[in-house]
MIZAVEX-281635 format. One record per residue (C-alpha): residue number from 1; x, y, z. Coordinates in nm, 4 decimals, padded with zeros to 6 digits. Layout:
<recs>
+------+----------+----------+----------+
: resi :       px :       py :       pz :
+------+----------+----------+----------+
:  NUM :        X :        Y :        Z :
...
+------+----------+----------+----------+
</recs>
This chain:
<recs>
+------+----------+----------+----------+
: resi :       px :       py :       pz :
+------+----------+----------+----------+
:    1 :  04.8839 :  06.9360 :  08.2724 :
:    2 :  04.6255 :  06.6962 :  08.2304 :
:    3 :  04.7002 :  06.5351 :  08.5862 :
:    4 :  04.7025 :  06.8955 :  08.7587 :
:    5 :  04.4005 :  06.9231 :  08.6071 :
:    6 :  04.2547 :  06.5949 :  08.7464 :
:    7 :  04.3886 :  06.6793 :  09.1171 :
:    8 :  04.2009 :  07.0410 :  09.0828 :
:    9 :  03.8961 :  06.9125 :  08.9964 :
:   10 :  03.6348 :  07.0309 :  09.2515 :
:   11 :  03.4497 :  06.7304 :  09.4654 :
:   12 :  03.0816 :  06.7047 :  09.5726 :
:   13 :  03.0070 :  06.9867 :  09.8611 :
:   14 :  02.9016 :  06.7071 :  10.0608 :
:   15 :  03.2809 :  06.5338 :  10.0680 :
:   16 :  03.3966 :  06.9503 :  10.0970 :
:   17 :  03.2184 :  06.9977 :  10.4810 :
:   18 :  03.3695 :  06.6743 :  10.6049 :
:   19 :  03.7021 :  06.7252 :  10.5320 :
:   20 :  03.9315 :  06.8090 :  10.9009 :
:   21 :  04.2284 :  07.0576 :  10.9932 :
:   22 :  04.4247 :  06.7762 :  10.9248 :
:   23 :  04.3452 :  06.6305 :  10.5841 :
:   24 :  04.3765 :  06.9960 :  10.5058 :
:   25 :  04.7065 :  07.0351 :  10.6067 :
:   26 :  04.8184 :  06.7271 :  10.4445 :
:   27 :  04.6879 :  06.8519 :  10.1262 :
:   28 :  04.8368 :  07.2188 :  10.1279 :
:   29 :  05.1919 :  07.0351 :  10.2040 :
:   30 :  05.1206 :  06.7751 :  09.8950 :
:   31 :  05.0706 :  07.1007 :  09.6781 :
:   32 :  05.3930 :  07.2884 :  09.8392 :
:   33 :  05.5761 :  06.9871 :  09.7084 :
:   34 :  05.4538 :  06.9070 :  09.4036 :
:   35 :  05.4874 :  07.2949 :  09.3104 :
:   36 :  05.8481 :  07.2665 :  09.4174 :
:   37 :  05.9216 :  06.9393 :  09.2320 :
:   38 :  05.7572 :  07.0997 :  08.8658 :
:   39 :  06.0230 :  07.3737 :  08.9224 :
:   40 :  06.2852 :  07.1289 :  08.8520 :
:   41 :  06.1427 :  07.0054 :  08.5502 :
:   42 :  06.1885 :  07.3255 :  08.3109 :
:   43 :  06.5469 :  07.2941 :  08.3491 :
:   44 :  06.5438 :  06.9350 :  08.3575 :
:   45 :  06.3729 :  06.9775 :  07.9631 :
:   46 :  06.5783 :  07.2157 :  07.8914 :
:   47 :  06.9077 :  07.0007 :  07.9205 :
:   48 :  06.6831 :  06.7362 :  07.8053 :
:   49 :  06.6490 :  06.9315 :  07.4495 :
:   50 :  07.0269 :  07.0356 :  07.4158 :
:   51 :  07.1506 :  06.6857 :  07.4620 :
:   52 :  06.8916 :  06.5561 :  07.2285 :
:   53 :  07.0008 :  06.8304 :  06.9396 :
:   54 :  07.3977 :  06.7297 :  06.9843 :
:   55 :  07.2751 :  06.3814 :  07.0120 :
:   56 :  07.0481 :  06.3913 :  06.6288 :
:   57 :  07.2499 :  06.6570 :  06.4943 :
:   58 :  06.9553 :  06.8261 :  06.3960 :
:   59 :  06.7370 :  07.0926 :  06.5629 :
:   60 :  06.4080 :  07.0346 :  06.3667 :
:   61 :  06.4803 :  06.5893 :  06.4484 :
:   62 :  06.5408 :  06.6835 :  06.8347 :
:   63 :  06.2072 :  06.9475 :  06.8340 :
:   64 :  05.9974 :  06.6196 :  06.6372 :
:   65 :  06.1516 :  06.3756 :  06.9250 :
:   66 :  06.0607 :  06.5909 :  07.1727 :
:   67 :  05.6958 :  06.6965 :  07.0957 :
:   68 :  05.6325 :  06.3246 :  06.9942 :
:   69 :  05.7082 :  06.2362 :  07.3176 :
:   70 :  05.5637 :  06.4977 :  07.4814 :
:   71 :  05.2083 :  06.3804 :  07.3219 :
:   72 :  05.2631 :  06.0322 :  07.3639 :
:   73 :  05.2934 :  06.1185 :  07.7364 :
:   74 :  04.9886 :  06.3175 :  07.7019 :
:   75 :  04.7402 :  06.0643 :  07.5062 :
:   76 :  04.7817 :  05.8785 :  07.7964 :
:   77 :  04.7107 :  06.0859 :  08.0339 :
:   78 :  04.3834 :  06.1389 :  07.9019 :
:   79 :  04.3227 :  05.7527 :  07.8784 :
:   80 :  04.3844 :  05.7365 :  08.2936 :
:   81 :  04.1670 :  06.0118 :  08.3572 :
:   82 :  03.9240 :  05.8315 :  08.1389 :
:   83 :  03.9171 :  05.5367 :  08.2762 :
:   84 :  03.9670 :  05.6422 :  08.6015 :
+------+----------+----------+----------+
</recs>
């Protein structure tokens, strides 16, 4: 989310009015493809989360594994856009 967020970030006006057909068109395809490639992922969690409960046996071990690695992913993504 934290990425999205980056991407959507508006620019300067100055770099808006230079930007061409083209580098517009490029960009609405980049967002018609990443919006197609985050549909996949819901699923891909939710298969993710079933094996992960058979695999620990435990619903409340697989839910701690998950979100643990959920914020890990997230902490940093907030260091990039930091830094960046």
């Amino acid at each position: 989310m934290i990425f999205a967020i980056s991407l959507v970030q508006p620019k300067k006006k100055k770099d808006l009015t230079m930007v061409s057909k083209e580098e517009k068109k490029v960009s609405k395809i980049t967002w018609i493809i990443l919006g197609v490639l985050s549909g996949f992922l819901l699923p891909l969690q939710t298969t993710t989360n079933g094996k992960l409960r058979t695999a620990t046996g435990s619903l409340l071990g697989a839910s701690f594994i998950s979100f643990f690695v959920g914020m890990i992913i997230l902490i940093i993504l907030i260091l990039i856009t930091n830094i960046a």
